[in-house]
C-alpha positions in Angstrom: -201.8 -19.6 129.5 -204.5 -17.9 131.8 -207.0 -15.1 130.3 -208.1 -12.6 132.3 -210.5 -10.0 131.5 -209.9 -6.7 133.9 -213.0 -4.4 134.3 -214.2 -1.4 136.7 -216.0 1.6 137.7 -219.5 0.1 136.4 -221.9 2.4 138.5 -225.1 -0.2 138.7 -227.8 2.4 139.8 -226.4 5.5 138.5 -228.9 8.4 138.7 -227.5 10.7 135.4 -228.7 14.1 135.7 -232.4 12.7 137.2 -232.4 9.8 134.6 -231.6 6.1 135.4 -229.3 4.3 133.1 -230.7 0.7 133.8 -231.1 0.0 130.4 -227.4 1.0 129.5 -225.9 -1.2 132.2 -228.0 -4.6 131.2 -226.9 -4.3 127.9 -223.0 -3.5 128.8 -223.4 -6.4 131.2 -225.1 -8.4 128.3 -221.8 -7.5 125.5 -219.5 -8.8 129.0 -221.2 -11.8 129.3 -220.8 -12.8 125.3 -217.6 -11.4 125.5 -216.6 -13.5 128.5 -217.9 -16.7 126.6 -216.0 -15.6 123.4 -212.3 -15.3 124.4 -212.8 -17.9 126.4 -211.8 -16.3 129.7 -210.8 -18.2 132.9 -211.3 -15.0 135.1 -213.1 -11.7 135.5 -211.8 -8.7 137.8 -214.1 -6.4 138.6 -211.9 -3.5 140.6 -214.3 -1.6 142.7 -217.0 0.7 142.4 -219.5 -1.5 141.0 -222.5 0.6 142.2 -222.7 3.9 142.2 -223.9 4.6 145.9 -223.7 2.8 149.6 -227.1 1.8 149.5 -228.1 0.6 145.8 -231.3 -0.4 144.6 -232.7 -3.5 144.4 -232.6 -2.7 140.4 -229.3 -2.0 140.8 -228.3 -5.2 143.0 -230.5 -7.2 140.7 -228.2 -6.3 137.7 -225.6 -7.7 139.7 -226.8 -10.4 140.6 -228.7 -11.9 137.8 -224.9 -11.3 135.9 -223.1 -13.3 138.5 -225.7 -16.2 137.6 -225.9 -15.7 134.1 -221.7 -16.2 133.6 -221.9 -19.1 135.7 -224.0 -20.9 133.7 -222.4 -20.4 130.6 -219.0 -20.5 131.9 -219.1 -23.0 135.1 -215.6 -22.7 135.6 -214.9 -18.5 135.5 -213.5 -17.6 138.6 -214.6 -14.0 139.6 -213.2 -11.6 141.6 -215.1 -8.2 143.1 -213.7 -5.3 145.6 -215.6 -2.5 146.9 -214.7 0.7 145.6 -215.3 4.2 147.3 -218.6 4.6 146.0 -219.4 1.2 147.6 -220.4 -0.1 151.0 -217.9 -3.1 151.8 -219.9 -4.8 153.9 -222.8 -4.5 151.6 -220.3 -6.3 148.7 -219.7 -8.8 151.3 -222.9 -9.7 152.9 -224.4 -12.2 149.7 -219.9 -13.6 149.6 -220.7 -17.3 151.2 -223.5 -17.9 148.5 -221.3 -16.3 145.9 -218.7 -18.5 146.6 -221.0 -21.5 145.2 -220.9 -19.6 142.0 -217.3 -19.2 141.9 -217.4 -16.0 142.7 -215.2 -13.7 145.5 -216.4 -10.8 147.0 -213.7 -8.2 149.3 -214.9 -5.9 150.6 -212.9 -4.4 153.9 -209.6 -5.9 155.5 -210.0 -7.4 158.5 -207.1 -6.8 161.8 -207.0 -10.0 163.6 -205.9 -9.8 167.2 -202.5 -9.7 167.4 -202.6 -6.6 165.2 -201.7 -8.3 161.9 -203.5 -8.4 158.7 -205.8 -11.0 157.8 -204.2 -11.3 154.2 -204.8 -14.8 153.6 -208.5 -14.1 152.9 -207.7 -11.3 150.5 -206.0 -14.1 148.2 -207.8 -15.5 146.1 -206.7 -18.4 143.6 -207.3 -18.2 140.0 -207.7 -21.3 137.8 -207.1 -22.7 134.5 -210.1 -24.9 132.4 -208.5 -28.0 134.2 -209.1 -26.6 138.1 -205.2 -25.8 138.2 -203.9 -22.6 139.9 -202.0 -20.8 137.6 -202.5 -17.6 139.7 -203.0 -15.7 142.8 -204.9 -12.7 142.8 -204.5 -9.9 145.5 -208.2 -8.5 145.9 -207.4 -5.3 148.3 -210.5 -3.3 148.3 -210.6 0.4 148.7 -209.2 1.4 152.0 -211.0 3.9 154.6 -208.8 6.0 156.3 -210.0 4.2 159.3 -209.1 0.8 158.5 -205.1 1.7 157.6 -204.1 4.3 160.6 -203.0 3.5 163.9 -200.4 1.1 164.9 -196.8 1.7 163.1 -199.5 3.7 160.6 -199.6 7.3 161.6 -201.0 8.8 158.6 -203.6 7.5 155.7 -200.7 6.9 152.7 -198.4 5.1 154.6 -201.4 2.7 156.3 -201.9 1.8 152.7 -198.4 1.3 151.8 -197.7 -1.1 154.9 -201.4 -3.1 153.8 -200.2 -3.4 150.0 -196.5 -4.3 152.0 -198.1 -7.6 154.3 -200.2 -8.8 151.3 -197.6 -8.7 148.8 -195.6 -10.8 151.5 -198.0 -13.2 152.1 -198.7 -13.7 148.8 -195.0 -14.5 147.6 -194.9 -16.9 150.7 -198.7 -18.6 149.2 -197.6 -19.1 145.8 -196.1 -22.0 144.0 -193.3 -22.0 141.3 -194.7 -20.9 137.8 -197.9 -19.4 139.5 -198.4 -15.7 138.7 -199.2 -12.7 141.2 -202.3 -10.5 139.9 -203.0 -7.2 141.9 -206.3 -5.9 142.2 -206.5 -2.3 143.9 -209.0 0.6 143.8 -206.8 3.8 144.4 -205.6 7.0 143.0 -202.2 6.8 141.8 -199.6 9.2 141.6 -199.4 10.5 137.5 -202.7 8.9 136.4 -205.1 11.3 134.7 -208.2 12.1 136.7 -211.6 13.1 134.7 -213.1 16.6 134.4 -215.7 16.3 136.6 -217.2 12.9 137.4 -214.5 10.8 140.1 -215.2 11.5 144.0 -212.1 12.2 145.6 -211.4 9.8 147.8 -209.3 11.4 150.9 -209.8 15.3 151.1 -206.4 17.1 149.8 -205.3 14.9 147.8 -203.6 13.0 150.1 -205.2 9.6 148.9 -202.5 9.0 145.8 -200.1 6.7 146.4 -197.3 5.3 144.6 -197.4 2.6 141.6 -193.9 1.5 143.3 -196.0 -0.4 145.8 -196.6 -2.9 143.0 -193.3 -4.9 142.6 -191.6 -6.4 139.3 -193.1 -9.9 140.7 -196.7 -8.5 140.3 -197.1 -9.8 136.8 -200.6 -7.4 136.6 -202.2 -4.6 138.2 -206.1 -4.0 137.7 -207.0 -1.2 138.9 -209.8 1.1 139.5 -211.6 4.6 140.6 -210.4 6.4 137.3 -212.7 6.5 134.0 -210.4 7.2 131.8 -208.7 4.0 130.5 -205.0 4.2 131.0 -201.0 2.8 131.7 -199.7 4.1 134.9 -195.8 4.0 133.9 -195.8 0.5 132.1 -198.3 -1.8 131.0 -198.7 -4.5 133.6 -199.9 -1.3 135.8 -203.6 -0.7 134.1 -207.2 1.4 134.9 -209.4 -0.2 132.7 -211.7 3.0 132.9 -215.3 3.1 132.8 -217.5 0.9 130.8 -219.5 3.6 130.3 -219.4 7.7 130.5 -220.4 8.7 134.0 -220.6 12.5 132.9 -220.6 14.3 129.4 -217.3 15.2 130.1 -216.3 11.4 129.5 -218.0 11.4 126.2 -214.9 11.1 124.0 -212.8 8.2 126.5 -212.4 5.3 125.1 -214.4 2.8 127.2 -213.1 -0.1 127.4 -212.2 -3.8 129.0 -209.1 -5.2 128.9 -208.5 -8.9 128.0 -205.1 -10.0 129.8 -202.5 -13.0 129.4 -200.4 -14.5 131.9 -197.8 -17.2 130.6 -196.8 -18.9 134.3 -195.5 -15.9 136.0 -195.1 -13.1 133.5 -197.4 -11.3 131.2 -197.8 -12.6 128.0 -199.7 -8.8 127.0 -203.3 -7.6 127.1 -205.7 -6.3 124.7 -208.0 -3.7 124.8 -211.7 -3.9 123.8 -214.1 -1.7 123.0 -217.5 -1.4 124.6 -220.5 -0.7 122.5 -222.5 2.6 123.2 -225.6 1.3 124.4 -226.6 4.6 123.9 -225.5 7.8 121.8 -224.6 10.6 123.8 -224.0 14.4 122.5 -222.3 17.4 124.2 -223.0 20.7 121.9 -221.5 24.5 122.7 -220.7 26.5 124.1 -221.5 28.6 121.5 -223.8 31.3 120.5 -227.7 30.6 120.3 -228.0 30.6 116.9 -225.1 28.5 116.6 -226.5 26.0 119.0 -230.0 25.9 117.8 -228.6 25.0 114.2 -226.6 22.0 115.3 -229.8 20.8 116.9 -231.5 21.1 113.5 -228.7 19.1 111.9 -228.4 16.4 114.5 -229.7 13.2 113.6 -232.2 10.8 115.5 -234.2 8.1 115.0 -237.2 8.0 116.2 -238.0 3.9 115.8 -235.6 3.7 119.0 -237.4 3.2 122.3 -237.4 6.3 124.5 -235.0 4.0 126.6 -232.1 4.2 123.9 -232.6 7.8 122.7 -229.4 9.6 123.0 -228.5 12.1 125.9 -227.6 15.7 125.3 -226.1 18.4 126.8 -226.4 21.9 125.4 -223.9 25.0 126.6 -225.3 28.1 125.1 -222.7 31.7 125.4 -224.4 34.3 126.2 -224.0 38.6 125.8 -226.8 39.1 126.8 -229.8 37.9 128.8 -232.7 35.6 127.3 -235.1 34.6 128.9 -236.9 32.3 127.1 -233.6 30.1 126.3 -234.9 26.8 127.0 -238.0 27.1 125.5 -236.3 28.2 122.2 -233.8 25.2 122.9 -236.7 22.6 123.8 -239.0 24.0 120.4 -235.9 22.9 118.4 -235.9 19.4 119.8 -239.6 19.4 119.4 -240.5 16.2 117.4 -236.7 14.4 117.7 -235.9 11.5 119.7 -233.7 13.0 122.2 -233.1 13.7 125.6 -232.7 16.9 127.1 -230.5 16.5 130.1 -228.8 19.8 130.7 -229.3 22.8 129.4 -226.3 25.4 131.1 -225.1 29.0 130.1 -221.8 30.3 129.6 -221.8 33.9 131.0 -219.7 36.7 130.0 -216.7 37.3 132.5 -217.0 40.5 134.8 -214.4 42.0 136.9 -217.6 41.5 139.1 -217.3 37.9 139.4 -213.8 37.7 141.3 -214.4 40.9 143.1 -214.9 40.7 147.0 -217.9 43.2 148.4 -219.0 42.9 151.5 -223.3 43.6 151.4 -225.5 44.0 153.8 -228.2 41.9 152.9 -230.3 42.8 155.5 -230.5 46.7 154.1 -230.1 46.2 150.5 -233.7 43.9 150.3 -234.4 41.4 147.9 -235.5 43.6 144.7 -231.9 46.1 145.0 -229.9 42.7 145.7 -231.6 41.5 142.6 -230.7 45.0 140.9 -227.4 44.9 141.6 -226.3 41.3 140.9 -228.1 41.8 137.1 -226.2 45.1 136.6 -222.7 43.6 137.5 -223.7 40.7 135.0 -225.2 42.4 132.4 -223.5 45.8 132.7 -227.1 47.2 131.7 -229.6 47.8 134.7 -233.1 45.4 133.8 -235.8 46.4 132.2 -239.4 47.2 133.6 -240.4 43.8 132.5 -237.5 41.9 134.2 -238.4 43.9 137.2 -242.3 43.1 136.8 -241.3 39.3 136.7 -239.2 39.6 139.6 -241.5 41.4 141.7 -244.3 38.7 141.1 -242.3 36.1 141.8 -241.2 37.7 144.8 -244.8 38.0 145.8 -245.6 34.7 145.2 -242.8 33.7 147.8 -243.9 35.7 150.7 -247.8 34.8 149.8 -246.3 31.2 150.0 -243.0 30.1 151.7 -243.2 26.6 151.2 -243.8 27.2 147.2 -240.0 28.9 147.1 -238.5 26.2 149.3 
């Protein structure tokens, strides 16, 4: 029996609305690492993404890093097995892989073309092992594939250069691997029928043209860890998994379930998987829309504790619907938090709908001038022209623009 655990999406270096989240990743990465050491796992798949931009921090890499080490030490024998996802720079994922290697640990980050036009597959095998150093699996670590790297050749077009890749690994694979030994895929895609998230996954091909088939992935794959979407989920059956986010990467992820999934191969089958949850390092609360008053009393009733560190005080965004224009919303939103240990990350409206908004008018911007522009837009918002004092304000901040230019850059 081989235990796998399959993870994904983890962001390292994630900027969330301004804020860092360095203190939430350490202490997932912490629960992983006791986790790891608990079931007793013989391998860790990590399917892409594993920072959230090109060029990380040295923060960020250090989280990495210091991991890496960490689950060698208590675990000498965990294989572990990293792609780059879209948010991630391949070569970048690559760079540290020969020093990696010493810690049992495999790194993909691009396919490479050799010179007769075939794929370099055999390094995008990598062997997983039992306690005794025994194969007992082969896993397929195809990282996220550029447009670039897949066209051309019998290729014309982006979906079928990634059908033809999964095609020549699959094949070299089944040629690899000895009787009883499983076949565990490892992919960081889109595919067709999996649910995306509201508003936090980069698409990865413009036009939707990136999703691809979980038909690639034949009966013989006896697992399929994938990644790019953060919500946990089966794509058709269960050996075809996203583990999701460890973590919500936008309030509209609040309510997923985050999760790892622990995995079991019996020679070449799955034996099943389990799921497991991942503590919230820290609380995070999405109120409205609703009315003001509405809003203001949920953030009289919501709880805090104020013996947390700053560093763990929970997140909130607040949606406020509004009839009618008030200007001094977020400092009647921000005197409400006054005194609670929370963090005020996003503060939006919910305007009332106007034929106005759909409507196509053609302005001329150039005759209109700022203060009429500024006229008209309120009155097609509002339905109300503004007052003298909404006009005062706009005038002296208009003034203060063309007395400074750089100040309303």
């Amino acid at each position: 029996m081989l235990k796998l655990i399959h993870t994904a999406d983890w962001h390292l270096g994630q900027s969330f609305h301004g804020q860092e989240r360095h203190t939430e990743h350490r202490a997932f990465l912490d629960w992983l690492l006791e986790t790891l050491v608990e079931r007793e796992a013989d391998a860790l798949l990590v399917a892409g993404d594993i920072f959230d931009v090109v060029n990380p921090s040295l923060r960020a890499q250090e989280l990495l890093y210091d991991f890496i080490v960490a689950a060698h030490e208590r675990l000498p024998q965990l294989d572990i097995v990293l792609i780059a996802g879209n948010h991630d720079s391949g070569n970048r994922i690559e760079l540290p892989a020969p020093l990696m290697r010493r810690l049992r640990t495999h790194a993909l980050g691009r396919v490479v073309w050799r010179e007769d036009g075939e794929l370099d597959a055999d390094r995008l095998l990598v062997p997983l092992t039992d306690a005794t150093g025994t194969t007992q699996a082969w896993c397929l670590a195809l990282p996220f594939l550029r447009p670039a790297e897949v066209t051309g050749g019998d290729a014309d077009d982006y979906v079928s250069g990634i059908s033809s890749v999964h095609e020549r690994l699959i094949d070299t694979a089944r040629r690899r691997r000895e009787s009883g030994q499983a076949l565990v895929a490892m992919s960081h895609a889109h595919l067709h029928g999996a649910t995306v998230s509201e508003a936090s996954e980069r698409p990865i091909v413009i036009g939707g043209e990136e999703s691809i088939s979980a038909a690639l992935f034949p009966d013989d794959i006896a697992y399929v860890a994938l990644g790019h979407l953060h919500r946990a989920q089966q794509v058709g059956e269960p050996r075809i998994r996203y583990s999701g986010s460890p973590l919500p990467l936008d309030f509209s992820e609040v309510d997923y379930p985050h999760q790892v999934v622990e995995v079991s191969l019996d020679g070449e089958r799955l034996a099943g998987s389990e799921t497991l949850r991942v503590p919230r390092p820290v609380a995070m609360h999405r109120l409205g829309p609703a009315p003001l008053d509405e809003v203001l009393a949920e953030l009289d009733a919501l709880a805090d504790d104020p013996t947390l560190p700053r560093e763990r005080w929970p997140w909130l965004e607040v949606t406020v619907a509004l009839d009618a224009p008030v200007p001094d919303l977020r400092a009647r939103v921000e005197s409400a938090l006054e005194g609670k240990a929370l963090r005020l990350l996003r503060l939006s409206r919910r305007l009332p709908h106007s034929e106005a908004d759909t409507a196509s008018k053609r302005v001329d911007l150039q005759t209109l001038g700022p203060r009429k522009l500024f006229e008209r837009t309120w009155r097609e918002r509002w339905d109300s022209p503004p007052d003298d004092d909404v006009l005062a304000d706009f005038d002296r901040l208009h003034q203060e623009v063309l007395d400074d230019p750089e100040a309303g850059a």
